[in-house]
C-alpha positions as CSV (number, residue, x, y, z in Angstrom):
1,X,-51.1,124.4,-69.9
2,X,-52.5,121.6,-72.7
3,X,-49.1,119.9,-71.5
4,X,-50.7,119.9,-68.2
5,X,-54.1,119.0,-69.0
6,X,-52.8,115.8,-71.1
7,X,-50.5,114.4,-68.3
8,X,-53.6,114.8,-65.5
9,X,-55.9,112.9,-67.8
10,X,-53.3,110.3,-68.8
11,X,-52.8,109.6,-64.8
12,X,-56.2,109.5,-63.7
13,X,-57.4,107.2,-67.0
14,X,-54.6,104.8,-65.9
15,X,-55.6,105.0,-62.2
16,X,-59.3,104.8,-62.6
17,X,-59.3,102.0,-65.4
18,X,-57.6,99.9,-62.6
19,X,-60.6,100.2,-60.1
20,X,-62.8,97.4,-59.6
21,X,-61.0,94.9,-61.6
22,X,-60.3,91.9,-59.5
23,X,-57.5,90.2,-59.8
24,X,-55.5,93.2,-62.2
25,X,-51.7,93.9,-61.2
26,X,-50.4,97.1,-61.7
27,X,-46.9,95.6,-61.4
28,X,-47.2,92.6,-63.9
29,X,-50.1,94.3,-66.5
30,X,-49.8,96.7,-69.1
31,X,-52.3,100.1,-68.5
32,X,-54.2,98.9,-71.7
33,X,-55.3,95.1,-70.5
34,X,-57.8,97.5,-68.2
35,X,-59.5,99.0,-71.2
36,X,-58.9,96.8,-73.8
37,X,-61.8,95.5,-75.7
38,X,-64.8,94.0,-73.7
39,X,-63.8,95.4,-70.2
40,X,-65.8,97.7,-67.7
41,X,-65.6,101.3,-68.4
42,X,-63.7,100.7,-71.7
43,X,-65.1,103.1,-74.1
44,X,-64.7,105.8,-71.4
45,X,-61.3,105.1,-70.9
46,X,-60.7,104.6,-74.3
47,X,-62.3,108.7,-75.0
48,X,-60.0,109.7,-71.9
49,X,-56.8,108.8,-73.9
50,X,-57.7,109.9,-77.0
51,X,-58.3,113.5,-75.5
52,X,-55.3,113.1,-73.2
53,X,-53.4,112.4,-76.4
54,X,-54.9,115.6,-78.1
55,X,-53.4,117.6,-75.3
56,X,-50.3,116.3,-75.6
57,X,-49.6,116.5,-79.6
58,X,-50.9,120.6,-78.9
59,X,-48.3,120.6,-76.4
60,X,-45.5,119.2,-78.4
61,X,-46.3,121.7,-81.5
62,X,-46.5,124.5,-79.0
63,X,-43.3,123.7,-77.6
64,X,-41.7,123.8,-80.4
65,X,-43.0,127.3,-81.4
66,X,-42.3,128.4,-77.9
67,X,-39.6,127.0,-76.5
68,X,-37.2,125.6,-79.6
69,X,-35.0,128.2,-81.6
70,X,-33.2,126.3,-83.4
71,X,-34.3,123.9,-86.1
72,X,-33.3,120.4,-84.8
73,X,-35.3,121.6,-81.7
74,X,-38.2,122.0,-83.3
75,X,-37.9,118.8,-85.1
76,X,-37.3,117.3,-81.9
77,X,-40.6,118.4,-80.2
78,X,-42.3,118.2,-83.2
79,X,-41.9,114.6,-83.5
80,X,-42.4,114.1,-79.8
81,X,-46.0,115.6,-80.8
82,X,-46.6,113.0,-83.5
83,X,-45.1,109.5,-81.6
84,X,-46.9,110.8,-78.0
85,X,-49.3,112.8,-78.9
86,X,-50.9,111.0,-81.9
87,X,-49.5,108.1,-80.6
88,X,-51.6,108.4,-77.4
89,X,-54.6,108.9,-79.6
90,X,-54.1,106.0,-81.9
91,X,-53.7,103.6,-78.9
92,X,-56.8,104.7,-76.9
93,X,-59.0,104.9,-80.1
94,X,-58.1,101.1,-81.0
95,X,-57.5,99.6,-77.6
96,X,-55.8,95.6,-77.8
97,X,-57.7,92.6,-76.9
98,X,-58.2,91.2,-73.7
99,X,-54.9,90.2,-71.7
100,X,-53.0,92.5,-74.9
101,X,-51.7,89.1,-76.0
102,X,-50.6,88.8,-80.0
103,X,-47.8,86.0,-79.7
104,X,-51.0,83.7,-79.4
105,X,-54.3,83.3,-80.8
106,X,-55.9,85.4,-84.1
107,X,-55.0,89.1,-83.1
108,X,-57.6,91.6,-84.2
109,X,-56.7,94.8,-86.4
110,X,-57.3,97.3,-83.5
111,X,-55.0,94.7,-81.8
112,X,-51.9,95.0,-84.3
113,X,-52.5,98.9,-85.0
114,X,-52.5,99.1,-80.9
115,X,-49.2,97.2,-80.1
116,X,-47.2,98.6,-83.5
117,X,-47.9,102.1,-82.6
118,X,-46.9,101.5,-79.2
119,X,-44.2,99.8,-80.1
120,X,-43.1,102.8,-82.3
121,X,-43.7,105.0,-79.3
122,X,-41.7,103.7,-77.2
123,X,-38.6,103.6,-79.5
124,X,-38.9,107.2,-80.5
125,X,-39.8,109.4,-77.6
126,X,-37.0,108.7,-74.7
127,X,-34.2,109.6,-78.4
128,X,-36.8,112.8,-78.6
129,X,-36.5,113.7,-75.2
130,X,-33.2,113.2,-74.8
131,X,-32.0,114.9,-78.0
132,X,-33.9,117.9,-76.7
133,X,-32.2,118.0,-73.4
134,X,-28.7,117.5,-75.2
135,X,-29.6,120.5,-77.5
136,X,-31.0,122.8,-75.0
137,X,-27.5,122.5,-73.1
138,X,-26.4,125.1,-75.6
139,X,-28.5,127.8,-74.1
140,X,-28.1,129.1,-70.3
141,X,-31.7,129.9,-69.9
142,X,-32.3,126.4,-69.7
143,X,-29.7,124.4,-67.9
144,X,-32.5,122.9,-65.7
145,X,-35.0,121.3,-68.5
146,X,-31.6,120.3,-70.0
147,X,-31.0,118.0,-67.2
148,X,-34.3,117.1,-66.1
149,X,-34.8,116.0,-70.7
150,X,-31.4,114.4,-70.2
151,X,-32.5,112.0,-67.0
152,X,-36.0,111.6,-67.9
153,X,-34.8,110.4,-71.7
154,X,-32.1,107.9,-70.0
155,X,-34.5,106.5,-67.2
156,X,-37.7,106.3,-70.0
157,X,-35.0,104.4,-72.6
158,X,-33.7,102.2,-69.7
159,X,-37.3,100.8,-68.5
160,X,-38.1,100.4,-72.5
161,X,-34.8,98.5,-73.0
162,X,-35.6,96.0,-70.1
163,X,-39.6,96.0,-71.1
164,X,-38.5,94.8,-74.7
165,X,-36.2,92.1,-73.3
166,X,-39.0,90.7,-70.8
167,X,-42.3,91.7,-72.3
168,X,-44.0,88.7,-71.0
169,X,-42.2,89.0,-67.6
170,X,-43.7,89.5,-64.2
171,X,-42.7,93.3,-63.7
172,X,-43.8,94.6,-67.3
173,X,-46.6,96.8,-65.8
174,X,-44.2,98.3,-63.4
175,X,-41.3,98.9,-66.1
176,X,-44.7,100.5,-68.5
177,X,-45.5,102.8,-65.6
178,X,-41.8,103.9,-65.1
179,X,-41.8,104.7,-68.8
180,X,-45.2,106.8,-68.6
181,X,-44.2,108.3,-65.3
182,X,-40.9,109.6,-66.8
183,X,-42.5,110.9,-70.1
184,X,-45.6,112.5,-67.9
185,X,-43.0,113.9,-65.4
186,X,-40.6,115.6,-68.0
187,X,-44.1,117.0,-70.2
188,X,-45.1,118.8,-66.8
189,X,-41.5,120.2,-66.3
190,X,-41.3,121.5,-69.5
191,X,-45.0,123.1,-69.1
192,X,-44.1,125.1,-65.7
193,X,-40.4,126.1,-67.2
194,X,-42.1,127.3,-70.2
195,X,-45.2,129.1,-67.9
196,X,-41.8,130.8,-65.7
197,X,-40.3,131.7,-69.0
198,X,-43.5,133.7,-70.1
């Protein structure tokens, strides 16, 4: 359920920060130019995704009590927890700079700790996601979250690869919200498997 509760707040922080802000793209700017330092609503959205990122580090060490037998399992999860969860927290409590730009200019500290950790996010969680489906293909009770971790690992990698090669390009908000979507999308799968499972 906390699995649930994270990805709903996620989705509506992301959708909500974009109201009222002329002239913001979805496709071609990242979800944290719309509350980064200065703009409307920013401390609100900034709380959102600090809870939102509570929710899902719960949901990670839950899983892995719940869900994982064996050790690399847990591990698995359990780092998912720490480079989502905490890393969900870490980037809403210090939000980037207006137009999240650090090739240029004098970038702040909540700036750098903001881009490194999502940075770090990014590189860890599709590998999580996907180890998990690879090792939950050794257990028949769950074929289905084994596929479903397996596709939403490859398509959250894929969008990360080409976001890292064209950061700066005119579709890096829609590769971001790919990314999120397929993260979001495999944490509520693995909620509602776990809910049939119990």
């Amino acid at each position: 359920m906390v699995g649930l509760l994270g990805a709903v707040i996620f989705v509506f922080a992301a959708v909500y920060g974009t109201f009222g802000l002329e002239g913001y793209s979805q496709w071609s700017q990242f979800i944290s130019e719309s509350y980064a330092t200065g703009m409307p609503n920013a401390v609100f959205l900034q709380y959102a995704y600090v809870i939102s990122g509570v929710f899902l580090a719960l949901f990670g060490f839950l899983a892995s009590m719940a869900l994982a037998k064996s050790k690399p399992l847990k591990t698995a999860f359990v780092m998912f927890a720490i480079f989502y969860g905490l890393g969900t927290m870490i980037t809403g409590y210090f939000p980037c700079d207006i137009g999240c730009v650090t090739a240029e200019g004098n970038p702040s500290i909540s700036q750098i700790v903001h881009q490194l950790t999502g940075t770090l996010t990014y590189m860890i969680v599709p590998f999580c996601i996907a180890s998990i489906g690879f090792l939950f293909q050794k257990e028949k009770d769950h074929q289905k979250l084994a596929m479903f971790s397996l596709v939403a690992g490859g398509i959250a990698f894929s969008f990360v690869v080409l976001l890292f090669a064209d950061g700066d390009g005119s579709l890096k908000g829609l590769y971001q919200r790919i990314i999120e979507v397929s993260i979001l999308s495999w944490v509520c799968f693995v909620s509602f498997h776990n809910l049939k499972s119990t």
